[in-house]
VOBARO-215882 format. One record per residue (C-alpha): residue number from 1; x negated, y, z. Coordinates in nm, 4 decimals. Example, Ala and Ser with C-alpha at 12.3 -4.5 7.8 and 13.67 -1.06 7.14 Angstrom:
BEGIN
   n     east    north       up
   1  -1.2300  -0.4500   0.7800
   2  -1.3670  -0.1060   0.7140
This chain:
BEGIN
   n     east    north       up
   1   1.0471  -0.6889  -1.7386
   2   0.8753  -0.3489  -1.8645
   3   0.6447  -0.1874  -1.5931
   4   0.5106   0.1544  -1.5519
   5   0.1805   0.1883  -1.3978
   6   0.0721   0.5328  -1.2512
   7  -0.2799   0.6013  -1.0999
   8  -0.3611   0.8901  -0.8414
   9   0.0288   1.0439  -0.8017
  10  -0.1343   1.3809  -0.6006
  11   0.2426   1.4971  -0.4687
  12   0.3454   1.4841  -0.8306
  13   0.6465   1.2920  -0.8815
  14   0.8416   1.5100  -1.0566
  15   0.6350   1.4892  -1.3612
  16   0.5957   1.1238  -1.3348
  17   0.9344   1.0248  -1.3143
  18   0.9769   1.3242  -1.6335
  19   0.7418   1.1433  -1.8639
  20   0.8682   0.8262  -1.7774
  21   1.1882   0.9067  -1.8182
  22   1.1047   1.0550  -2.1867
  23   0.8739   0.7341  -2.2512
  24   1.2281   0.5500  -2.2244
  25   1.4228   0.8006  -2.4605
  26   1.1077   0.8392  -2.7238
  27   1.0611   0.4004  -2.7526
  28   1.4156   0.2894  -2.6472
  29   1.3117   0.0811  -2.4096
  30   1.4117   0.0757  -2.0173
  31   1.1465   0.0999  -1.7688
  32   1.2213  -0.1291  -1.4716
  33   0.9927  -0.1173  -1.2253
  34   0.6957   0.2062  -1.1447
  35   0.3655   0.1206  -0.9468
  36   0.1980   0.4151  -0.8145
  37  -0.1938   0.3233  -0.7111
  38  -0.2372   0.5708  -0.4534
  39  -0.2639   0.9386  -0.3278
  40   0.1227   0.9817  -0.3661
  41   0.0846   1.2412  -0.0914
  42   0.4433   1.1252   0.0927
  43   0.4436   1.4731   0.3050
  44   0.8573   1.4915   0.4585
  45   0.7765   1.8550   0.5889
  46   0.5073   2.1047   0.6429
  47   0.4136   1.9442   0.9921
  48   0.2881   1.6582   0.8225
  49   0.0325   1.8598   0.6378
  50  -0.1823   1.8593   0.9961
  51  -0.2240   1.4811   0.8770
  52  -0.3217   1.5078   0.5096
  53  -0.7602   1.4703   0.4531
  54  -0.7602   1.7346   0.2057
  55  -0.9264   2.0954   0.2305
  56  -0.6938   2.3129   0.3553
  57  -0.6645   2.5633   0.0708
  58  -0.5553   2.2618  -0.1571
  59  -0.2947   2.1835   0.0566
  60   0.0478   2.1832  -0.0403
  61   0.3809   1.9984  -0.0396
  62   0.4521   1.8716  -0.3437
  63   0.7390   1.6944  -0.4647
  64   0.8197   1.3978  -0.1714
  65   1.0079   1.6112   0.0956
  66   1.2974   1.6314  -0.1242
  67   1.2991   1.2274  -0.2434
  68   1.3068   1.1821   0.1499
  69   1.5734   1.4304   0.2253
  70   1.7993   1.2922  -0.0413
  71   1.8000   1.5877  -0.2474
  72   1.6386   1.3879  -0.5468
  73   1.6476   0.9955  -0.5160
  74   1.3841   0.7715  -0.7577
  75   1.5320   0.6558  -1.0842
  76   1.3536   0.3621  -1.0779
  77   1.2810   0.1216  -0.8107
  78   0.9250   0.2177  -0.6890
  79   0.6266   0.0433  -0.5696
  80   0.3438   0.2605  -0.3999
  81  -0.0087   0.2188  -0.2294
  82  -0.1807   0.4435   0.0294
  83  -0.4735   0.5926  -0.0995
  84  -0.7588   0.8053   0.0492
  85  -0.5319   1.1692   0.0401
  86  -0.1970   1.0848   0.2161
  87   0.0000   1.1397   0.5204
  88  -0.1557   0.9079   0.7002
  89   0.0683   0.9352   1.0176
  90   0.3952   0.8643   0.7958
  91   0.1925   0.5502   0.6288
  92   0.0929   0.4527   0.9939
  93   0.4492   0.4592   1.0846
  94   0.5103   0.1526   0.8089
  95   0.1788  -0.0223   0.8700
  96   0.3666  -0.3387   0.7796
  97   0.5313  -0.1746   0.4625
  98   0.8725  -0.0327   0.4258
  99   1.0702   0.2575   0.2575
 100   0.9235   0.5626   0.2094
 101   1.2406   0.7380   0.0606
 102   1.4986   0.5500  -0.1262
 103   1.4012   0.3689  -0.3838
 104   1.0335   0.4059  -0.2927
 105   0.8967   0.1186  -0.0826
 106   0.5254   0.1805   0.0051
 107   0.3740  -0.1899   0.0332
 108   0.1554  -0.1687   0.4185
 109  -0.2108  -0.1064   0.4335
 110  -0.1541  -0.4337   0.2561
 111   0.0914  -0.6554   0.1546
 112   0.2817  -0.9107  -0.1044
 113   0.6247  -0.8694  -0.2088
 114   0.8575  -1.0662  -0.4904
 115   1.0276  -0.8169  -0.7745
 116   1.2624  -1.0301  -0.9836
 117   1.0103  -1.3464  -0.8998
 118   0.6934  -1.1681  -0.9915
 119   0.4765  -1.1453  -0.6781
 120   0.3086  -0.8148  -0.6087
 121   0.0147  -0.8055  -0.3762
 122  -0.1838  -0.4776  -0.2734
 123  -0.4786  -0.3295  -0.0631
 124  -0.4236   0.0681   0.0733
 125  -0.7095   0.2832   0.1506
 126  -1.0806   0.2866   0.0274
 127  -1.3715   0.0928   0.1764
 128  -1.6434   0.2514   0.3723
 129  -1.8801  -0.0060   0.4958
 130  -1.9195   0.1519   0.8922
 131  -1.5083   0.1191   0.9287
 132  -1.4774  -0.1974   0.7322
 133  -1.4895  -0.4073   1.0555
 134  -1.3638  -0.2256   1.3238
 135  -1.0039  -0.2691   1.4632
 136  -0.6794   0.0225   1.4186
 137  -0.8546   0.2837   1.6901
 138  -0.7581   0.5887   1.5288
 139  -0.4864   0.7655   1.7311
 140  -0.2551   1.0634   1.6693
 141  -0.3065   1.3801   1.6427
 142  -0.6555   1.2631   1.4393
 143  -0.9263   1.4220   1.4986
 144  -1.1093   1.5305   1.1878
 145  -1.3011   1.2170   1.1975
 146  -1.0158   0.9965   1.2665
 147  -0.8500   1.1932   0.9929
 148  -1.0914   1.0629   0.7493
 149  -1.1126   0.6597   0.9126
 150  -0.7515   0.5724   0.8963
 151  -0.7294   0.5426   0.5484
 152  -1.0382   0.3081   0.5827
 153  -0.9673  -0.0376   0.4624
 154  -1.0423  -0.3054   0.7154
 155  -1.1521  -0.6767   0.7522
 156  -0.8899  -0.7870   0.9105
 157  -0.5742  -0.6559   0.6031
 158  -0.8818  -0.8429   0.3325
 159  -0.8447  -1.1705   0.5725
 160  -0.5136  -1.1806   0.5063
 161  -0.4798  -1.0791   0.1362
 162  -0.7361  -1.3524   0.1052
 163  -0.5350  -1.6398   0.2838
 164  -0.2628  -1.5519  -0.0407
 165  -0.2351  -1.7571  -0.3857
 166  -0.2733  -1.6377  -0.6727
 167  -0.0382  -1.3323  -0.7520
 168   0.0911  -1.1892  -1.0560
 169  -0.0108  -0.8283  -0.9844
 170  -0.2918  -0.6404  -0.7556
 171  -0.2540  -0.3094  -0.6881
 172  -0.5324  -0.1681  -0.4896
 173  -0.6642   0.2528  -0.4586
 174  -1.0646   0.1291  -0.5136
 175  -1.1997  -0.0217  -0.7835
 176  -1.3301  -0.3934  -0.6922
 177  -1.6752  -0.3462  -0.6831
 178  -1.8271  -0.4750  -0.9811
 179  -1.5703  -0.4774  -1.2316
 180  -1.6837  -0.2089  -1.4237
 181  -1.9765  -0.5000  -1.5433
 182  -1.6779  -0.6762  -1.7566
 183  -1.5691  -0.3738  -1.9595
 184  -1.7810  -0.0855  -2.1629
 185  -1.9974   0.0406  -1.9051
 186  -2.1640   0.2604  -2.1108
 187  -1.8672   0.4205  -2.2120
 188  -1.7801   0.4803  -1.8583
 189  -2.0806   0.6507  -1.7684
 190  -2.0788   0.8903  -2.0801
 191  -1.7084   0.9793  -1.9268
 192  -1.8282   0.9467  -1.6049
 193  -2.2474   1.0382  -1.6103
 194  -2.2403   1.0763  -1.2331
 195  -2.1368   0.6876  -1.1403
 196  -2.4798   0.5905  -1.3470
 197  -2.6221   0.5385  -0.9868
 198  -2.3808   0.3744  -0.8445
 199  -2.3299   0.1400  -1.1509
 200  -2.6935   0.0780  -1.1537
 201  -2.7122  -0.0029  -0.7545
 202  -2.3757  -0.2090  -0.7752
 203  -2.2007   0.0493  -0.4946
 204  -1.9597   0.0948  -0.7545
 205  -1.6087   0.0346  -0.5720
 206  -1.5040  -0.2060  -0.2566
 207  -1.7379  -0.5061  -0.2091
 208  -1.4306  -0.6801   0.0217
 209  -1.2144  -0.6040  -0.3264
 210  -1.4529  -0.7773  -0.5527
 211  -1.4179  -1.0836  -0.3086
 212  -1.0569  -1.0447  -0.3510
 213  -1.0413  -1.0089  -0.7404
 214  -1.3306  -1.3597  -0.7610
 215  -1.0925  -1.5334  -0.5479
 216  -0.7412  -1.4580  -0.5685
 217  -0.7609  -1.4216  -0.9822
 218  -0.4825  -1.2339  -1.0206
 219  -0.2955  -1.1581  -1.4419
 220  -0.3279  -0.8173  -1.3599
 221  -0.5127  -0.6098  -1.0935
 222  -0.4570  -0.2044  -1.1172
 223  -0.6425   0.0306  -0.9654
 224  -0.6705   0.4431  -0.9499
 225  -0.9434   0.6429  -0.7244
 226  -1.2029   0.7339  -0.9648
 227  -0.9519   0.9358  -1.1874
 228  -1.0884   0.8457  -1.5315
 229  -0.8979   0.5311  -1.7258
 230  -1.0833   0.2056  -1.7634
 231  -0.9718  -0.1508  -1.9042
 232  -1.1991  -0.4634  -1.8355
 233  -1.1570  -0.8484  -1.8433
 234  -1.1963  -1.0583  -1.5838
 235  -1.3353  -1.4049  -1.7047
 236  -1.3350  -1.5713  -1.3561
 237  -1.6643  -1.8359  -1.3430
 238  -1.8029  -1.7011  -1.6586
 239  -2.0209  -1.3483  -1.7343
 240  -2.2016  -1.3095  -1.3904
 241  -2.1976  -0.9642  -1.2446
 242  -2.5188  -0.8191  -1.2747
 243  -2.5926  -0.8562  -0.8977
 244  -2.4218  -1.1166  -0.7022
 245  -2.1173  -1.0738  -0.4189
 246  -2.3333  -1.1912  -0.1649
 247  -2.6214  -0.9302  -0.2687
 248  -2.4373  -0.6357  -0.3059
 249  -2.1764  -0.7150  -0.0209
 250  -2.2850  -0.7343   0.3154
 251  -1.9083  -0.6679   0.4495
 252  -1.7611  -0.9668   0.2169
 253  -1.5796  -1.2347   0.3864
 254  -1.7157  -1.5529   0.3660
 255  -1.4616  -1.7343   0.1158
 256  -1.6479  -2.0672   0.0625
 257  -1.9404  -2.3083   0.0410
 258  -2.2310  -2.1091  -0.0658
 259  -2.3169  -2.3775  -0.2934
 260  -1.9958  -2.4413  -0.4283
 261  -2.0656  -2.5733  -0.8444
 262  -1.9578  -2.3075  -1.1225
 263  -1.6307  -2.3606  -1.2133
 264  -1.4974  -2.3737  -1.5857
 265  -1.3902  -2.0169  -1.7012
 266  -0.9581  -2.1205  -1.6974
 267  -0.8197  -1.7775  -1.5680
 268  -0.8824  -1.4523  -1.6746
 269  -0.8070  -1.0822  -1.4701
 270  -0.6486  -0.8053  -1.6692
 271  -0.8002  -0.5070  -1.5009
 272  -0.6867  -0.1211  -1.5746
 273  -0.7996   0.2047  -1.3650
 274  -0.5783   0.4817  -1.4456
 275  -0.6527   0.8337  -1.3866
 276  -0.4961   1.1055  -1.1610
 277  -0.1352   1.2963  -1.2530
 278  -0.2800   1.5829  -1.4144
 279  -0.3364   1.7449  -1.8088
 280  -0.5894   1.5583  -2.0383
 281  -0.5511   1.2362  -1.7997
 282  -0.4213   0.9076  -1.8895
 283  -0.2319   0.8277  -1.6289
 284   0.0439   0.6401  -1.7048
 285   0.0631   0.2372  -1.8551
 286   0.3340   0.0676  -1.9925
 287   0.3494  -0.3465  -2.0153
 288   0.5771  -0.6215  -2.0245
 289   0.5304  -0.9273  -1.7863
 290   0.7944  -1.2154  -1.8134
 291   0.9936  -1.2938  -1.4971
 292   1.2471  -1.5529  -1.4174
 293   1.5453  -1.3185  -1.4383
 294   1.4251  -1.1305  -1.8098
 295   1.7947  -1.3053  -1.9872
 296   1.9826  -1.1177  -1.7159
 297   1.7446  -0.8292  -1.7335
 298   1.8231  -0.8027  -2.1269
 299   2.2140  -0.8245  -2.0524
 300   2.1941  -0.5354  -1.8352
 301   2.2718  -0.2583  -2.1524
 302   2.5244  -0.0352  -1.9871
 303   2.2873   0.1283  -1.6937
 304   2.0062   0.0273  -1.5375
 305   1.9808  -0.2812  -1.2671
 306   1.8794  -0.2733  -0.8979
 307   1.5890  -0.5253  -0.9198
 308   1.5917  -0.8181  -0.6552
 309   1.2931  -0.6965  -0.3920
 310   1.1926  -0.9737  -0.1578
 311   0.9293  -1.0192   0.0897
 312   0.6800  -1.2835   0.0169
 313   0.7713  -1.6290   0.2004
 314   0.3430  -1.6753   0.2218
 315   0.2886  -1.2991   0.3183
 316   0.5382  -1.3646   0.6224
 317   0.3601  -1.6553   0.7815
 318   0.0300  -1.5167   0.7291
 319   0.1541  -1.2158   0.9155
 320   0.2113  -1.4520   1.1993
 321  -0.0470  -1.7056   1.1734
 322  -0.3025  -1.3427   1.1566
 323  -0.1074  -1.1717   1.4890
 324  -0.3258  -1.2313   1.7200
 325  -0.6589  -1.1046   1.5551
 326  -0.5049  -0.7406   1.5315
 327  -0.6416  -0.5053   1.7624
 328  -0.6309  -0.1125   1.8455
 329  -0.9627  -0.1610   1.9681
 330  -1.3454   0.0185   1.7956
 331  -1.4550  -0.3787   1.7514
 332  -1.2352  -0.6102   1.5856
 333  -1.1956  -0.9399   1.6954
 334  -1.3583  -1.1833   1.4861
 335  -1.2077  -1.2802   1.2304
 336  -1.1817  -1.6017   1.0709
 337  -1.2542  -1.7326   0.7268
 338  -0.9561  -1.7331   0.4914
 339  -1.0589  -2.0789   0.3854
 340  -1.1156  -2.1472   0.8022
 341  -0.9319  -2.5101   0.7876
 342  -0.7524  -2.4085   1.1500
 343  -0.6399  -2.0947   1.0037
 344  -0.5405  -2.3027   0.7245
 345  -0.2937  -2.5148   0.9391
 346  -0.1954  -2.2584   1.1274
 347  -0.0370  -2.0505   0.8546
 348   0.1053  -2.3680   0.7324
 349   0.2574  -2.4035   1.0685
 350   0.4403  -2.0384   1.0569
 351   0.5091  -2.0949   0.7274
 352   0.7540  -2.3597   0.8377
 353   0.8889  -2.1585   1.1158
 354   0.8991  -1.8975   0.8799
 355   1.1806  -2.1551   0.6369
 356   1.3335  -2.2220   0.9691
 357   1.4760  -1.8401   1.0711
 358   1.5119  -1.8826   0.6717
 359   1.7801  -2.1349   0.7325
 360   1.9289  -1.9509   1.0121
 361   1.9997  -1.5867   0.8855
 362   2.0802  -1.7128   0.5614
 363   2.0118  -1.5978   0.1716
 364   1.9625  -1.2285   0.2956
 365   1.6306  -1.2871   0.5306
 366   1.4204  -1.2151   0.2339
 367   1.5826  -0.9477   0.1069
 368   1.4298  -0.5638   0.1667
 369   1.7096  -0.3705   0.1120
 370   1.9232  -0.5787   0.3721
 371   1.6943  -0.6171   0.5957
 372   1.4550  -0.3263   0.6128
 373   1.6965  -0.0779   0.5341
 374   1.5518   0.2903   0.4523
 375   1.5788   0.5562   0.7507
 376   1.4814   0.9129   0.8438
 377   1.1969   0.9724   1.1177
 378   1.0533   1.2964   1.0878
 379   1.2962   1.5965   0.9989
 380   1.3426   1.7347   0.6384
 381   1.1606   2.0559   0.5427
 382   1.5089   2.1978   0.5545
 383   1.5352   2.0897   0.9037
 384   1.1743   2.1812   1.0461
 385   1.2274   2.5511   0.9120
 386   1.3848   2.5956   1.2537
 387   1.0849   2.4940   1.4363
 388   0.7082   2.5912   1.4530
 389   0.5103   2.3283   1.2537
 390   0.3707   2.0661   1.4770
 391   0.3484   1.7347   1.3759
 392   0.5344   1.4610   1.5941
 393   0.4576   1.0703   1.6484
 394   0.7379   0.8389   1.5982
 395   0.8506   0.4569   1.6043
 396   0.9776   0.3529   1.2609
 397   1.3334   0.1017   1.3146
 398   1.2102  -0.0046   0.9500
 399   0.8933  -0.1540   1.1384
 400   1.0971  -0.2687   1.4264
 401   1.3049  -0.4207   1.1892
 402   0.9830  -0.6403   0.9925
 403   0.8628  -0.7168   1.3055
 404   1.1603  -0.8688   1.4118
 405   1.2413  -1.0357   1.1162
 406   0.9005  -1.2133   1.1331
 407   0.8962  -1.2704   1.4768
 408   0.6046  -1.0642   1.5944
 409   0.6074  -0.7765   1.8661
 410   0.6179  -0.4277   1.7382
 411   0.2767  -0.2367   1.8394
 412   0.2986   0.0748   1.6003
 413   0.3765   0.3769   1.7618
 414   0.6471   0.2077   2.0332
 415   0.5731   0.3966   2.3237
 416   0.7642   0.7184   2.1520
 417   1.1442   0.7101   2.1208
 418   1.2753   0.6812   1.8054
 419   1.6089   0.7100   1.6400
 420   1.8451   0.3845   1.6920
 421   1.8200   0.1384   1.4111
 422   2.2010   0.1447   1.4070
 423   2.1833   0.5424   1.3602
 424   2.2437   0.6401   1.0032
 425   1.9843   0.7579   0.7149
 426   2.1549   1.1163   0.7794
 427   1.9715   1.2521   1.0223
 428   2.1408   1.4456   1.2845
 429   1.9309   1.7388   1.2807
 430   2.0672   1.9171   1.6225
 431   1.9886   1.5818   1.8018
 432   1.6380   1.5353   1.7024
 433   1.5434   1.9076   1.7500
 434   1.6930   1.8616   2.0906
 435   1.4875   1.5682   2.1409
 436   1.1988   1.7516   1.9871
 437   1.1971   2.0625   2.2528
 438   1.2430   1.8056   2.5463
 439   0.9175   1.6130   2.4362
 440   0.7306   1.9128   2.4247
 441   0.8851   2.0359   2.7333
 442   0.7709   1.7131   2.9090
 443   0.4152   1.7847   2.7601
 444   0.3835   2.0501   2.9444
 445   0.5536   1.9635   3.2553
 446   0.2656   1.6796   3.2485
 447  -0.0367   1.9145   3.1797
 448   0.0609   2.1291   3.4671
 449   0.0986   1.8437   3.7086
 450  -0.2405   1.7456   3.6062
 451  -0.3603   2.1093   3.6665
């Protein structure tokens, strides 16, 4: 299977589906599956500008509204991460993960997903140590600060990326702090002369990622954020970072024994930053990773294949087994050890309900496309030209649809009415501008009653 790897998209996805597309014509060979690290920028209309952290005079739409409308619809199956410049109330409306537009399935502030039996794991956001372990508090419409904090990576998404095994592929917006320390650092900072501090204090990248990278030991991890390209390998138990986890991480979750004996160096971490969509940038990576399906993946000469996209069996139970810890609150519940023996059994335990509603639905419970079908929300640009911009808050069937299928209760955004999951992808644009007018009439109608 051939894989494209893209790092900051910045509302560019034009281009990048362009030079992928010309990648395929110039070496023959098909490109089957595009990961996009970050800042893709997935604005459906103007409104959802209010919700982008970016200066205001480098605000702009970019290329998503009209992958979301239909208008244009992803050649290749797509893979994408939040980053630290999105629209952070659409990402907050698929906390769990779920379809962006068509073909364009944005993986949760983190999760783990199958593609043709490779597993895909991946960590949204960036890490700021004062947000790290607080709970989901930011509400909508953000406040500048809260604007800035949502895109905050938190303890409680690392718990459960750390309760995974080993994947094939990380995806994550930060660097893992550290990892510059097992490629040409020096080479870096002449690109780069402003991360010499940060390289030489180890605040280089997320501390809860480094944990991560040590433990999980994933083939490949890729990263964007710092918009300059950078390759480095991962010997895991061999080449000590310069400063350890436990000194440079205050935030890190506890992951073992503090004693625990070196192990022998057996697995190794392919790790690649790539930089942002933009001229003199290397942005894009091609590579080929084996699956289980490549013979029927070779047969398939006529046109190109819609890849098998599965949610993780492990992912799910955790999901269950971490329910209970996730909070709306400042303070997040403590928080267990990944390695917590109780937690332990009691993702074991969901994992067998988990087989169980397997059993039940049948061959199509993992499957994403039959199960967590794509479907409209906000209006298209086309649509909101009718209507002052304002941005609106709305309950995602796509996440009432995960949280079903898993068997948890739906807490994101439910107390706004959304659009039936039966209701089709083609938005009925008179209804939901009716809808629209009679929310903001009941605003008012509320603030003059409180008057």
């Amino acid at each position: 299977m051939r894989i494209a790897v893209e790092g900051c998209s910045h509302g560019e996805l034009d281009r990048i589906y362009d030079e992928i597309l010309e990648h395929e014509q110039a070496t023959s060979q098909r490109v089957d599956l595009v990961l996009l690290c970050g800042d893709i920028q997935a604005l459906r209309n103007e409104a959802d500008l209010d919700s982008l952290a970016v200066p205001d005079k480098f605000k702009r739409l970019g290329d998503f509204h009209r992958y979301y409308s239909g208008e244009k619809t992803a050649p290749i199956l797509t893979l994408v991460i939040g980053g630290n410049h999105e629209a952070s109330n659409y990402l907050w409306e698929l906390y769990y993960g779920g379809w962006l537009a068509p073909n364009i399935y944005y993986m949760g502030a983190a999760g783990c997903v199958n593609v043709e039996g490779i597993t895909i794991a991946a960590a949204s956001g960036i890490y700021k140590q004062r947000d790290y372990s607080r709970g989901r508090y930011e509400q909508q419409p953000y406040s500048p600060d809260d604007l800035r904090s949502v895109y905050h990576t938190r303890q409680f998404d690392i718990t459960k990326l750390g309760l995974l095994s080993r994947p094939d592929i990380f995806m994550s917006h930060d660097w893992p702090n550290g990892v510059e320390q097992f490629g040409d650092t020096e080479s870096l900072i002449r690109c780069k002369p402003f991360f010499r501090e940060e390289i030489q204090t180890s605040t280089l990248g997320s501390p809860p990622l480094q944990a991560l990278l040590h433990d999980l030991q994933p083939r490949y991890w890729f990263s964007a954020h710092l918009h300059v390209r950078f390759t480095a390998t991962v010997v895991h138990g061999a080449a000590p970072l310069k400063t350890s986890i436990a000194e440079s991480n205050p935030e890190s979750i506890p992951l073992g024994d503090e004693e625990e004996e070196p192990r022998i160096p057996t697995q190794t971490t392919n790790f690649l930053a790539l930089g942002k969509c933009a001229s003199r940038n290397e942005y894009l990576h091609f590579f080929d990773i084996s699956s289980p399906r490549d013979d029927f993946l070779r047969e398939q000469t006529e046109q190109r294949p819609d890849l098998t996209l599965e949610f993780n069996r492990d992912w799910l139970a955790i999901t269950r087994a971490t329910q209970e810890y996730f909070t709306f609150h400042r303070r997040q519940t403590p928080l267990p050890s990944p390695r917590d023996p109780a937690l332990l059994a009691r993702v074991e335990q969901e994992r067998d309900a988990i087989d169980v509603k397997a059993r039940n639905i049948g061959p199509a419970f993992f499957c994403i496309r039959r199960m967590q079908p794509f479907q409209r929300t906000a209006l298209t640009q086309n649509e909101i030209k009718t209507l002052p911009a304002s941005s609106y808050i709305f309950s995602n069937p796509q996440t009432e649809a995960f949280c079903q299928l898993v068997g948890i209760p739906n807490l994101i955004n439910t107390r706004t009415p959304y659009l039936p999951q039966g209701k089709s992808k083609e938005t009925n644009a008179s209804e939901e501008i009716a809808r629209i007018r009679a929310m903001a009439h009941e605003r008012k109608r509320r603030r003059r009653a409180g008057s």
